[in-house]
Structure formats: structure tokens, C-alpha cells
C-alpha positions as CSV (number, residue, x, y, z in Angstrom):
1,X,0.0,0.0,0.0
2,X,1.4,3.4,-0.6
3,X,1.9,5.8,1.9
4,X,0.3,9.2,1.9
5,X,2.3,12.1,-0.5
6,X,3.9,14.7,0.6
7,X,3.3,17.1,-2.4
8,X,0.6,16.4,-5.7
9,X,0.0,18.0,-8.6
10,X,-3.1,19.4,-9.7
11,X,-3.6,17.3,-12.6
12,X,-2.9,14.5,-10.1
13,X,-5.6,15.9,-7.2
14,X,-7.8,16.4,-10.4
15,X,-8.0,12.6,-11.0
16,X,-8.5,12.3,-7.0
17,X,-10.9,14.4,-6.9
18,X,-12.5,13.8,-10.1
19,X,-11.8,17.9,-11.5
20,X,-10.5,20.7,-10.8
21,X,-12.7,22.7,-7.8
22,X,-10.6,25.6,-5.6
23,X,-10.0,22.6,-3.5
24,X,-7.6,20.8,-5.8
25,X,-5.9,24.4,-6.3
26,X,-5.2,24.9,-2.3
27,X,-4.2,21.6,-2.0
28,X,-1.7,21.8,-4.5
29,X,-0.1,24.7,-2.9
30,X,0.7,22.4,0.3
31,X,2.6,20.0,1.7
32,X,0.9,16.9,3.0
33,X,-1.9,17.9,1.0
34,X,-4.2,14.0,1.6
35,X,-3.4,14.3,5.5
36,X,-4.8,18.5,5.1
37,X,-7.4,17.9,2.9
38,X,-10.6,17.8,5.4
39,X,-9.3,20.5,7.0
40,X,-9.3,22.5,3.9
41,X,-12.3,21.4,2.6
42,X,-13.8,22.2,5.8
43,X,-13.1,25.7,5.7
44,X,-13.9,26.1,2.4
45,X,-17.3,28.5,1.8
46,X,-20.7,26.7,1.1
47,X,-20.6,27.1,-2.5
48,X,-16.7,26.0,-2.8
49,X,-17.7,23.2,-0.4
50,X,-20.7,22.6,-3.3
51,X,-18.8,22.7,-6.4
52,X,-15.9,20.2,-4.6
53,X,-18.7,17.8,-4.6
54,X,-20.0,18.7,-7.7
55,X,-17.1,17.3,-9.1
56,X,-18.1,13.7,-8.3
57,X,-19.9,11.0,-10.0
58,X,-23.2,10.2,-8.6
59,X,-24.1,7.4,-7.3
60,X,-25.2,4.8,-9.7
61,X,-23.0,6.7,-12.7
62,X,-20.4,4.8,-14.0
63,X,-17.1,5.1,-12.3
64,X,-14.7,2.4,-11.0
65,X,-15.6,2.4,-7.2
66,X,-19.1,1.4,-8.2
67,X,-20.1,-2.4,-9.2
68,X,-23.0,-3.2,-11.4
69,X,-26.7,-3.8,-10.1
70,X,-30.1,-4.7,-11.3
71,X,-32.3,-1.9,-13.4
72,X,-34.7,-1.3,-10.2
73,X,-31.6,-0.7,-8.0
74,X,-30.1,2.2,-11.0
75,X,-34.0,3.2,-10.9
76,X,-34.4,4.2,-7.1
77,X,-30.9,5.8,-7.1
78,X,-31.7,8.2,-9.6
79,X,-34.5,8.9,-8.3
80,X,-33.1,9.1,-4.3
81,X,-29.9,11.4,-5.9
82,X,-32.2,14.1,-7.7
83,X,-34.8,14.2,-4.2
84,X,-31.1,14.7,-1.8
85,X,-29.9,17.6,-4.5
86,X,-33.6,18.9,-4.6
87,X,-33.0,19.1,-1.1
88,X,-29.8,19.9,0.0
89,X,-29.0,21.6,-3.6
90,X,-25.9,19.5,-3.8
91,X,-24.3,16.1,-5.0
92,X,-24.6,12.8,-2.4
93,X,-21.3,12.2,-2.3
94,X,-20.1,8.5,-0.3
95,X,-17.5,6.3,-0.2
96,X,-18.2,3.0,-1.9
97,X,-15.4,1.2,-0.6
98,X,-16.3,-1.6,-2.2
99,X,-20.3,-1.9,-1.3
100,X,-22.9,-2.4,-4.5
101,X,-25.4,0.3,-5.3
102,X,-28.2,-1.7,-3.4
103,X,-25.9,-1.8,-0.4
104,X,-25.9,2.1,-0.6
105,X,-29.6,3.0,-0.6
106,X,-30.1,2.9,2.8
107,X,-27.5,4.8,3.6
108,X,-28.7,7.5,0.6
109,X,-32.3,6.8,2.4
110,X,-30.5,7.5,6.6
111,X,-28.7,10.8,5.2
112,X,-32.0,12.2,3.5
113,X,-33.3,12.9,7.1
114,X,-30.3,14.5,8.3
115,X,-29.9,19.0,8.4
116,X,-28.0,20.7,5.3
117,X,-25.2,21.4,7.8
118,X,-24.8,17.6,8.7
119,X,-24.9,16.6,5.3
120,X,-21.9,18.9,3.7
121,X,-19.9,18.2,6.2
122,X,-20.2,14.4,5.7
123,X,-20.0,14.8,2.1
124,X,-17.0,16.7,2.1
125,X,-15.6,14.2,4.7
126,X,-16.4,11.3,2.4
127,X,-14.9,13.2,-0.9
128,X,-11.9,13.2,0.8
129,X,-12.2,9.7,2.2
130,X,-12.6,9.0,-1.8
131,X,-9.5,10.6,-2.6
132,X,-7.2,9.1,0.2
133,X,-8.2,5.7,-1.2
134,X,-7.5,6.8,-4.7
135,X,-4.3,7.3,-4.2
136,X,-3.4,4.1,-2.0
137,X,-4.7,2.5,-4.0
138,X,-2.9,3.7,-8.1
């Protein structure tokens, strides 16, 4: 496994973080940028904080974290993902690690009932959560 770096890129925290938000920018600029990143994230505005998890596929998209699933499982996640950005008026953002899409609707369903507060803070959390593995994981 490989260890945590102490300088990256932007064009290698783009393909962590899946583009090129102000976070990617302010983590470049630092050292130990993977170990910092929720505690830039963190600080970052609302709307910097919304377009860092813009920048990630939703669930039930195509992208390597997430294994395939039957039609009605893709159905209900479409349709869970547009009520959470209706409501929250950003991306559900969560670290796979692994699970299948089915595995994930009840957690999609648990954080639906949580405050906008709760629920950018643990999307930023998980975003970075995403990235760390990324890395360990090239």
C-alpha cells in the first residue's frame, strides 16, 4: 500500500478528486496535501464546499468504485440522488469502498433525514475519504 504524498499535482488531485474545484488548487499549494485535505475542505465557503462535490460522479453513474446492479436498484438511485440535490442543492457524495449500489440505498435513504449542515460536512468528509483511497490504492 502506498503511503500518503507529501506534495501532488493538480492534474494528479484532479484525477482524485474527479476535476479541478478551488480545492484541488489549495491543496496543491501544500505539503501533505491527503493528511490537510478535510481541514481545507472544511473551511472552504458553502458554494466552494458545493462545487468540490459537484465534481463527483453520482451514485449509480459509471465510475470504478461502483459495481453493477439490477435496473430497479439504478431506478431508485436516480431517483433518491435528484430528491437529496432537490434538497440539500448539492451532490450525495459516499465512499463506496467496495459496497454495491443496493448496499448504498439505505444509507442515501438514513442521510435524506439529516440538516443541510450535517450533510456537507459528511459529504466533504467522504470526498476526501474517496481521494485518500484513490491514491493508496494507483
Amino acid at each position: 500500500m502506498r503511503e500518503l504524498p507529501r506534495k501532488l499535482t493538480v492534474e494528479e488531485l484532479e484525477e482524485l478528486f474527479s476535476g479541478r474545484p478551488l480545492l484541488v488548487d489549495l491543496l496543491a499549494e501544500i505539503d501533505e496535501p491527503l493528511d490537510r485535505a478535510e481541514d481545507v475542505a472544511l473551511s472552504l465557503s458553502d458554494s466552494d464546499k458545493v462545487e468540490a462535490l459537484g465534481t463527483h460522479p453520482r451514485i449509480g453513474e459509471p465510475s470504478p468504485e461502483q459495481t453493477g446492479e439490477e435496473p430497479a436498484v439504478i431506478t431508485e438511485l436516480a431517483y433518491l440522488n435528484q430528491v437529496y440535490e432537490e434538497k440539500f442543492g448539492f451532490r450525495f457524495v459516499v465512499f463506496v469502498d467496495g459496497r454495491s449500489r443496493a448496499e448504498i440505498l439505505p444509507i442515501l435513504r438514513e442521510r435524506l433525514e439529516r440538516s443541510h449542515e450535517e450533510e456537507i460536512e459528511t459529504g466533504i468528509r467522504e470526498l476526501v475519504a474517496i481521494a485518500r483511497s484513490r491514491w493508496l490504492e494507483r
